[in-house]
C-alpha positions as a printed Julia matrix, in Angstrom:
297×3 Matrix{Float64}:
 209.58  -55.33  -164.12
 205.8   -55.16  -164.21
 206.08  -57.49  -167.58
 207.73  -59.29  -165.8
 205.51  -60.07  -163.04
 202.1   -60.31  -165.71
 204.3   -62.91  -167.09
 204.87  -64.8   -163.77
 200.8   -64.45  -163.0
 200.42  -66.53  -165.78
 203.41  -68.93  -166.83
 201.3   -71.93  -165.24
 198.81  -70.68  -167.87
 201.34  -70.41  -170.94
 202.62  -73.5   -170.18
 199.17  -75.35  -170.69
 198.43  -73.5   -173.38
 201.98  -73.78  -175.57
 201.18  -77.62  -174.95
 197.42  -77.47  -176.58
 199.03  -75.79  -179.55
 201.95  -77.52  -179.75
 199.56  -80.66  -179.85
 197.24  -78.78  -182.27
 200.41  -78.7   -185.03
 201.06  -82.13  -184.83
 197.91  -82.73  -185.58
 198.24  -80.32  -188.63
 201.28  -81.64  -189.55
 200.45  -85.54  -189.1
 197.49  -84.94  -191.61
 199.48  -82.92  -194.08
 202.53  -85.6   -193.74
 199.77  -88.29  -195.0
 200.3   -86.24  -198.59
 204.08  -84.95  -198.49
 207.26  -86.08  -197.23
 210.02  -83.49  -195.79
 211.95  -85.3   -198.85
 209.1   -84.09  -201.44
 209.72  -80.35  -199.43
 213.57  -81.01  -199.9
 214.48  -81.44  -196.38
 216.79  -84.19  -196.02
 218.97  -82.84  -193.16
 217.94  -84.0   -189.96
 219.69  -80.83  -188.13
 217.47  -79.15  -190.99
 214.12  -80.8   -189.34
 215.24  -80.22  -185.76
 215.77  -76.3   -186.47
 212.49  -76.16  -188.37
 210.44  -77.95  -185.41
 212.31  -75.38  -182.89
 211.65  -72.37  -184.87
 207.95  -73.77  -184.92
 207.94  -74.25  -180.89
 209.62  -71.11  -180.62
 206.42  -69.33  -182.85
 204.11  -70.91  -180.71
 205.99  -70.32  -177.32
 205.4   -66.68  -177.89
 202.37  -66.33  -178.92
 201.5   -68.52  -175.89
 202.96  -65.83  -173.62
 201.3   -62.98  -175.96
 197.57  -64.07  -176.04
 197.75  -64.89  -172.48
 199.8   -61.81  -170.8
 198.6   -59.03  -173.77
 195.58  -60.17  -176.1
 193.59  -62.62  -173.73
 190.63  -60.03  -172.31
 188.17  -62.22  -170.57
 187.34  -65.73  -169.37
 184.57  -67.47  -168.75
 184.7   -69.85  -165.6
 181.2   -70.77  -164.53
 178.18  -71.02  -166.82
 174.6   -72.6   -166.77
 171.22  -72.47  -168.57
 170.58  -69.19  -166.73
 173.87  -67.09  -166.15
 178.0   -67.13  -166.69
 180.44  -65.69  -164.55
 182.89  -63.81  -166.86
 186.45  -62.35  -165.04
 187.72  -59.71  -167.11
 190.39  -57.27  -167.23
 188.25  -53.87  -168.04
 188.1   -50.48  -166.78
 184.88  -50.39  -164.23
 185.02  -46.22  -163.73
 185.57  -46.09  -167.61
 182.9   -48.11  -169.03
 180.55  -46.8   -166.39
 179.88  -44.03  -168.19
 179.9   -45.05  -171.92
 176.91  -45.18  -173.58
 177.4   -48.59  -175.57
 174.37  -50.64  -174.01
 171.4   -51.23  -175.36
 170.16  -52.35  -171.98
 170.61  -51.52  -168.24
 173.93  -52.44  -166.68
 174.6   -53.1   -162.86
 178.12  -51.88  -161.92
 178.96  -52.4   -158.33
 180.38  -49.65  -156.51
 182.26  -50.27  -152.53
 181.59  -47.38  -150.18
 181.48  -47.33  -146.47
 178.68  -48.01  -144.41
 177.96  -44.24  -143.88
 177.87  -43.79  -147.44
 180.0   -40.25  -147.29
 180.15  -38.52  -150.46
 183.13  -35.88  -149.32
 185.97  -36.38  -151.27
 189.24  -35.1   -149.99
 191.74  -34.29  -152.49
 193.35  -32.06  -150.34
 194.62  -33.57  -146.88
 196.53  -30.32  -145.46
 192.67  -28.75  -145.69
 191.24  -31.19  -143.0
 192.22  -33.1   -140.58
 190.88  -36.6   -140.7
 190.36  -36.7   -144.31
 187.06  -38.92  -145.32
 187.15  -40.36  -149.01
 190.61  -40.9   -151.0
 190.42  -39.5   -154.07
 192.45  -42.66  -155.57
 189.79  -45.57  -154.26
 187.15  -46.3   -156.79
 184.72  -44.53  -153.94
 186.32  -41.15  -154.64
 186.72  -41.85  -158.35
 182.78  -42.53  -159.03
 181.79  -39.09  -157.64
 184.23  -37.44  -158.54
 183.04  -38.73  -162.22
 179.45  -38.23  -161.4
 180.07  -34.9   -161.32
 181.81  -34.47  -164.51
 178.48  -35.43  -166.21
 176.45  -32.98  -163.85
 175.67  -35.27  -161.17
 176.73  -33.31  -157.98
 176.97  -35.15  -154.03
 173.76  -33.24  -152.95
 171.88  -35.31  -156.11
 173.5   -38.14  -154.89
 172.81  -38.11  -150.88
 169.24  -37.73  -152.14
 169.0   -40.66  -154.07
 170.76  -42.73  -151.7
 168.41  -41.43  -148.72
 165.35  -42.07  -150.96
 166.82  -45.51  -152.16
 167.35  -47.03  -148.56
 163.87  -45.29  -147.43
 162.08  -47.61  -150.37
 163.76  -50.25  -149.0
 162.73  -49.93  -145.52
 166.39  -50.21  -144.35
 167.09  -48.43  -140.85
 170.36  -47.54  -140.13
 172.03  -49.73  -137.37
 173.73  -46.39  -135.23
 174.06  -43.03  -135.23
 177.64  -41.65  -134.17
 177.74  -38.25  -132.55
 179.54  -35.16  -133.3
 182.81  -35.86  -131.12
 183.0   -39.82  -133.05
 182.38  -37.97  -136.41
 183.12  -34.47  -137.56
 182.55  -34.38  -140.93
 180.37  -36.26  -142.92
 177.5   -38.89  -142.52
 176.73  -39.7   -139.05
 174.35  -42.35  -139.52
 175.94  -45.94  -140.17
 174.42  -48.43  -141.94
 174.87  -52.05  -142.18
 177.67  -53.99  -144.18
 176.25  -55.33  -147.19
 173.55  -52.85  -147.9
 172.8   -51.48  -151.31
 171.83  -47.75  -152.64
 170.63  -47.66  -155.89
 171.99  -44.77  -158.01
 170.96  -44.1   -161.66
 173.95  -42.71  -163.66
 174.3   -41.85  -167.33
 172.6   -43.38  -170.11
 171.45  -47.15  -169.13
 173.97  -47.61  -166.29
 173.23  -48.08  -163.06
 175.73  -47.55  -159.62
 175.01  -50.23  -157.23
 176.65  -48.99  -153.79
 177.6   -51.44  -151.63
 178.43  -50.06  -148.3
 181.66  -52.64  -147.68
 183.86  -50.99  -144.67
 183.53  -49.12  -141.47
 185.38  -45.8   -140.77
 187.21  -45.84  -137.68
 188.36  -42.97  -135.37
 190.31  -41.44  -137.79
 187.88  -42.28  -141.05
 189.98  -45.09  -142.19
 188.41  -47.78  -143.84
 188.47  -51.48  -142.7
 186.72  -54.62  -142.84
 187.4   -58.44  -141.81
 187.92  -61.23  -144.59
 184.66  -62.48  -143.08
 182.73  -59.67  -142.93
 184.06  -59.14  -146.92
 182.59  -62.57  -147.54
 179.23  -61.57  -145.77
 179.35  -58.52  -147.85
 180.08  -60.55  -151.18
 177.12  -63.04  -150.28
 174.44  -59.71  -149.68
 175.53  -58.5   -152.95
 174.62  -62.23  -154.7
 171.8   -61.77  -152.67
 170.66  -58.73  -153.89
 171.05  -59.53  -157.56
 169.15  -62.66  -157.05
 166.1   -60.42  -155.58
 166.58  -57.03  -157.98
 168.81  -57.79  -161.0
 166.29  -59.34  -163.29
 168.74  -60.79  -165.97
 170.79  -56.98  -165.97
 174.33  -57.58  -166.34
 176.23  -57.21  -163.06
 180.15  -55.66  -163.29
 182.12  -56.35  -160.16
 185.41  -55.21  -159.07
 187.77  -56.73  -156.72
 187.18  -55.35  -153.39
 189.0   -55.83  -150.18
 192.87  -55.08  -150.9
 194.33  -51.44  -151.1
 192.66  -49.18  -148.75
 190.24  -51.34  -147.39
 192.31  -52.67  -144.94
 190.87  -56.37  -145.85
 194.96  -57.79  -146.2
 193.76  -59.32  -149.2
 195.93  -59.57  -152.24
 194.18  -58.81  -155.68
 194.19  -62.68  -156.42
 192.73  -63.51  -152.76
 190.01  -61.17  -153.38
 189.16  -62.7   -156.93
 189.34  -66.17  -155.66
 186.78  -65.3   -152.8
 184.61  -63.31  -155.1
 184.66  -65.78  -158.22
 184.28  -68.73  -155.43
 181.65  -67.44  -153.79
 179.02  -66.55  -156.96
 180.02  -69.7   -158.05
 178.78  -71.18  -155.0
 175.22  -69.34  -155.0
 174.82  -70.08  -158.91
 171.46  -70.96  -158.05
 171.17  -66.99  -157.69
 172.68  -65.84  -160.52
 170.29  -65.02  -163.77
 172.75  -63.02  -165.95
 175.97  -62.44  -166.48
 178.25  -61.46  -163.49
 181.39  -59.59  -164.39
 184.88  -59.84  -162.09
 186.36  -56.9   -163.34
 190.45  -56.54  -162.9
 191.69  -53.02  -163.3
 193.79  -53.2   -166.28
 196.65  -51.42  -164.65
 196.29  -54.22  -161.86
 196.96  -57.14  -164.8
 200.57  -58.11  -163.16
 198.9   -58.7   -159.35
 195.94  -60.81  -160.26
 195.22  -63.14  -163.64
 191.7   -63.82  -165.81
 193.04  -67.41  -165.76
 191.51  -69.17  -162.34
């Protein structure tokens, strides 16, 4: 079934692309027919021809479907003299913390605007439980502190980060609105800086709100706001570093966006501030999210 559905993200796709290489062997074939004759291959039969050319559209059918549903790992969709804008299908959590750069990578990372670093695994143990375990939140501290990183490190970093910045937080909740946690709320679309392993670097972009009950939500047009801040930022503090992005705003953000809404806002929006980007931008897809969102916008 999920084959299925990677193949019906991208049959508009296939289609195009059976028809360039479909064109590309009659090109092949009118050049080499300039030389030899089906007669000189002894091919008389006109049923003969017709099975050949079917096998051949057949062959090319499926490797249609195959490079663009299996092989096919990035795109390119926007480039200029200064920066591309690459949508991939990739692993964000994974490659965060391989050490295959030679030079300083930005991977985005959505928190809320508290910027909680509780994880709770285990929801009989509390009763408004704070960060999921599952969203990519939960799964980049739980992975900082594989590698020795604990929370304490990282609520340091994060304090001293928005300190350098100058950046004030826009409330502070009491006791009774929050239990547990961070009490002091900061505003959508700002950025803590957190070094992680080797020449990777965590960009945290605080994208939702916790309500009442610590679930996480967040408008389509406060998304957008957030999407433009991040552009923002790079354009003031990512001197040429590559920037990884993931879709945001579906799942547990409580955005209602789809996996190929959010792409299509993300993707449209850098390419609407290209002025601001100097670098490669990555749109990363979750692999295991291949059949609800395609590389080929």
């Amino acid at each position: 079934m999920k084959k299925f559905r990677i193949f019906k993200q991208n049959i508009e796709f296939i289609w195009k692309y059976w028809i360039k290489c479909i064109g590309f062997a009659a090109s092949v074939l009118s050049v080499m027919f300039l030389f030899i004759t089906w007669e000189d291959m002894g091919m008389d039969s006109l049923l003969l021809k017709a099975g050949i050319t079917a096998v051949l559209c057949s062959v090319l059918l499926l490797w249609s479907v195959l490079w663009n549903c299996a092989f096919k790992r990035q795109k390119v969709i926007w480039q200029s003299s200064s920066g591309r804008i690459i949508v991939q299908y990739a692993d964000l959590i994974k490659d965060g913390f391989k050490n295959k750069s030679t030079q300083e990578r930005l991977y985005v990372i959505p928190v809320n605007s508290a910027f909680d670093t509780i994880v709770d695994t285990d929801i009989s143990l509390c009763v408004k439980p704070l960060i999921s375990p599952y969203s990519l939140h939960g799964k980049w501290i739980d992975r900082m502190a594989e590698i020795g990183i604990n929370k304490e490190y990282i609520d340091r970093e994060i304090s001293s980060c928005l300190q350098k910045q100058k950046i004030n937080p826009c409330k502070t909740l009491t006791a009774h609105e929050k239990e547990r946690g961070k009490r002091e709320i900061f505003d959508l679309g700002t950025i803590a800086v957190i070094k992680g392993a080797y020449k990777n670097i965590f960009l945290l972009l605080a994208l939702t709100d916790f309500d009442k009950n610590n679930n996480a939500h967040v408008s389509v047009e406060e998304f957008e706001n957030v999407i433009k801040a991040l552009i923002e930022f790079y354009n003031q503090h990512g001197q040429g570093h590559e920037l990884i992005v993931p879709l945001m705003g579906t799942n547990l953000s409580r955005a209602g966006l789809t996996h190929d809404d959010s792409l299509r806002i993300i993707t449209s929006l850098f390419q609407l501030y290209g002025n601001k980007i100097h670098g490669n931008v990555r749109i990363v897809i979750n692999k295991k999210d291949k059949d609800k969102a395609t590389i080929n916008i």
